[in-house]
N, C-alpha and C positions, 0 to 999 in steps of 0.2 A: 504494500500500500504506500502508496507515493501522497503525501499533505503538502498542498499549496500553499505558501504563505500571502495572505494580502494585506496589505499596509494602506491603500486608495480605496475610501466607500468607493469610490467614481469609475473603479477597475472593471470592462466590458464584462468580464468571465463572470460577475456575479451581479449581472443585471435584473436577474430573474428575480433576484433578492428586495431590489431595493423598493421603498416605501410600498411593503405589501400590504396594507391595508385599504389603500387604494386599487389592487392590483387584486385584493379580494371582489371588487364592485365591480370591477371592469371584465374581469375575467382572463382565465390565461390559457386557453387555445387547448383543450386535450391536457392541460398540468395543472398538478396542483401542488401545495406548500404543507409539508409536513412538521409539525412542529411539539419538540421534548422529546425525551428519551425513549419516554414507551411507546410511542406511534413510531418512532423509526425503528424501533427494533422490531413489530410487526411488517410496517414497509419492506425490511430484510430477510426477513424471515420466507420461508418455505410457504408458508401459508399466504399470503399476501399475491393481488391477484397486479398488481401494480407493481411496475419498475421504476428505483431511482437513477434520475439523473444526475445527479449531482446532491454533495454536501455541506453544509456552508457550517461552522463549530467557532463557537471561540474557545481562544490560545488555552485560555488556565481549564478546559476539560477536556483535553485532548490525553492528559495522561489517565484520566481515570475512564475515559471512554474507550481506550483504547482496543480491548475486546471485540468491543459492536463494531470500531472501526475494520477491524481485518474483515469481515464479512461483507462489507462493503463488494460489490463484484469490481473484477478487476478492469481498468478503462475509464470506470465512475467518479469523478475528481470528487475532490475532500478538500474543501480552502478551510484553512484557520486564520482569525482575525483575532485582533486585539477585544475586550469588550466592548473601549467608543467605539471602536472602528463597527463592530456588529450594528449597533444601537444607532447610530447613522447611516447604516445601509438603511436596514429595515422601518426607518424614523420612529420609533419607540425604544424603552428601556425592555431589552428580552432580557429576560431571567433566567428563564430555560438552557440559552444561549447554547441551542442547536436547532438550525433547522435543514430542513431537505426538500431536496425538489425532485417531483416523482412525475412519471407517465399514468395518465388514467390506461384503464382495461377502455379493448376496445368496446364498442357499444352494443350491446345484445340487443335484439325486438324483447318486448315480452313474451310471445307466444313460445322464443327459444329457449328463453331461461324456464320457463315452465316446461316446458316437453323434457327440458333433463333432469326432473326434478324426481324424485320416488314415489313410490304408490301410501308411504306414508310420509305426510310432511306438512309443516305449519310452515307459513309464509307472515310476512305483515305486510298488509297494506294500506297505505296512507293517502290521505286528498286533503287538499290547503294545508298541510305544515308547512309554513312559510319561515316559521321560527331557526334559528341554524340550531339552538341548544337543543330545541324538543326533535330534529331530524337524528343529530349525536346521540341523543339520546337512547330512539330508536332502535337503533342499530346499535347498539351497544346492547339492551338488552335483548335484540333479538339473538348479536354472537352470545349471549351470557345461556340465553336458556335452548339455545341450538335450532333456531327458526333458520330455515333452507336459502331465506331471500326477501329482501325487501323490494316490496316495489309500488311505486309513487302517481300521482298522476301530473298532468304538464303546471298545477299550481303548487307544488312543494319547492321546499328548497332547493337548491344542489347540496346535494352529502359531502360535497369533494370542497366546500368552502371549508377555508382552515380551520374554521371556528368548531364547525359541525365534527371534524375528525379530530380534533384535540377532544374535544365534549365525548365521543365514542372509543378514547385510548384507541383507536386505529382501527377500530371496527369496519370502518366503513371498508378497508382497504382488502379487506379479506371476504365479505357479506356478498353475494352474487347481487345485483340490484337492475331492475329495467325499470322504466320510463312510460306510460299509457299518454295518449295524445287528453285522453280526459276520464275522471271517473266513472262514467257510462263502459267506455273502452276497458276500466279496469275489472268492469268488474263482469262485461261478456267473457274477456279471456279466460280470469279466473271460473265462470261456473263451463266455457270450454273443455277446460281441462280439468274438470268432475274434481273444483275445488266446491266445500260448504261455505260459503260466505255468512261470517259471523259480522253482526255489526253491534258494537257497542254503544250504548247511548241510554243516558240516564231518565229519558223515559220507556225504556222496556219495560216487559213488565217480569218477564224469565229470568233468572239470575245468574250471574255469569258461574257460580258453584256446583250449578248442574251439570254444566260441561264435564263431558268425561275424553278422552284422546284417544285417538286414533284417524286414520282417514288422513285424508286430504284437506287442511284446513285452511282458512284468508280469515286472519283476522283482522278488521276493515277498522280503520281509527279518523276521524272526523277534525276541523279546528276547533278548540275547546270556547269559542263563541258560537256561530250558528250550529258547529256540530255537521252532521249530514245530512243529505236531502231527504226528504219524506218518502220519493219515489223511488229512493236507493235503499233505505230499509225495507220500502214494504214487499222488494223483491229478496230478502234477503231476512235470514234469520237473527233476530236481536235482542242485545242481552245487556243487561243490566248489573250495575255493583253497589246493592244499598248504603247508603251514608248516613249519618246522625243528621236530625232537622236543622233546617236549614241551609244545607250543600249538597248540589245535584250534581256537581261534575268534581273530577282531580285533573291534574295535568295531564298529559295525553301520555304521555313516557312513562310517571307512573300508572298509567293507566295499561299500555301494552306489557310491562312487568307483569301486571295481576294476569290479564289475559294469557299471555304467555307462558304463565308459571301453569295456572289452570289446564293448559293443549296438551301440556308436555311433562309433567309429571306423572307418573304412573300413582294408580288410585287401590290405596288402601283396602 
């Protein structure tokens, strides 16, 4: 492993770097910014469906990183910077003070990532998560309770904004995910592909405890304002998680947790 030293924020070779939180809005073409330890060590890892391009580190954690660094694939540059010098690339104070620049997976249909899914499997799916935490989220517990694949419709976030893959410790980068043109679309594919589409929403009247696992399941999660459409549940089986008086809804992330734990745990 060969470490680049950079001394110039201004230096071409780490332009991909500079002021990314602008660069979070604008967007960066098929890439995105990994950032802290545990997301790069997934980005490297065997399991991770995503390659790095390049690594950007400051100087005083290069000796105690230096492990994750060998794994790094060979070709893949590694620049060490002073900390200002990091902190003026990036125009904030990075803490972390590592980040990386990775290729997205190419882009699946949905209909592909479904056909190679198993005859038993839990999916999540999502429509208006706009939020990047509640997307991170997500995807984090979908890797946590072993859901097959995320997939979104054309109003969610992108998973692959930084924020959303720090929020997920690198989830996203390993979780298969596809993209529907709209909730309608997501939710033909899924009953396509002899998924049960579960829609959660705090006026059901079933409760989500009754759920027992197996099968093919979509569990279908809404924005925690309007929630989802009328016409989208009433095709669609839905389920409920009683609260003390007064609160009809949780956040949606812990909300797919419960779902989640409920598809995929084996029952007493």
């Amino acid at each position: 492993m060969l470490i680049e030293t950079i001394d110039d924020p201004d230096d071409a070779r780490i332009a991909a770097y500079r002021d990314i939180r602008e660069r979070d809005l604008t967007g960066r073409q098929g890439l995105f910014i990994a950032e802290g330890e545990v997301v790069l060590r997934t980005l490297l890892s065997d399991a991770s469906l995503c390659r790095p391009r390049s690594v950007l580190i400051a100087a005083n954690r290069v000796d105690g990183l230096r492990g994750l660094l060998e794994t790094v694939p060979a070709g893949t540059p590694v620049f060490a910077v002073g900390q200002d010098v990091l902190d003026r690339i990036v125009g904030f104070p990075l803490h972390r003070g590592i980040l990386a620049l990775g290729e997205k997976p190419l882009a699946r249909t949905l209909d592909a990532v479904l056909a190679d899914l198993p005859e038993q499997a839990v999916v999540v799916a999502a429509s208006e998560i706009g939020n990047h935490d509640n997307i991170g989220g997500l995807y984090r517990n979908a890797a946590a309770f072993g859901a097959a694949a995320v997939l979104t419709d054309d109003r969610c976030g992108d998973p692959f904004y930084r924020k959303s893959i720090r929020v997920s410790v690198g989830a996203v980068l390993r979780t298969p995910g596809a993209a529907a043109p709209s909730l309608e679309a997501l939710v033909d594919a899924l009953e396509a592909a002899r998924f049960e589409v579960i829609a959660l929403s705090p006026s059901a009247i079933e409760p989500l405890k009754g759920l027992k696992p197996g099968g093919r399941r979509a569990l279908l999660l809404g924005s925690e304002g309007p929630g989802l459409p009328a016409s989208v549940m009433a095709r669609t089986r839905t389920v409920g998680i009683p609260m003390a008086g007064g609160f009809d809804s949780l956040n949606v992330s812990v909300t797919s947790a419960l779902g989640l734990y409920q598809l995929t745990q084996p029952q007493a």
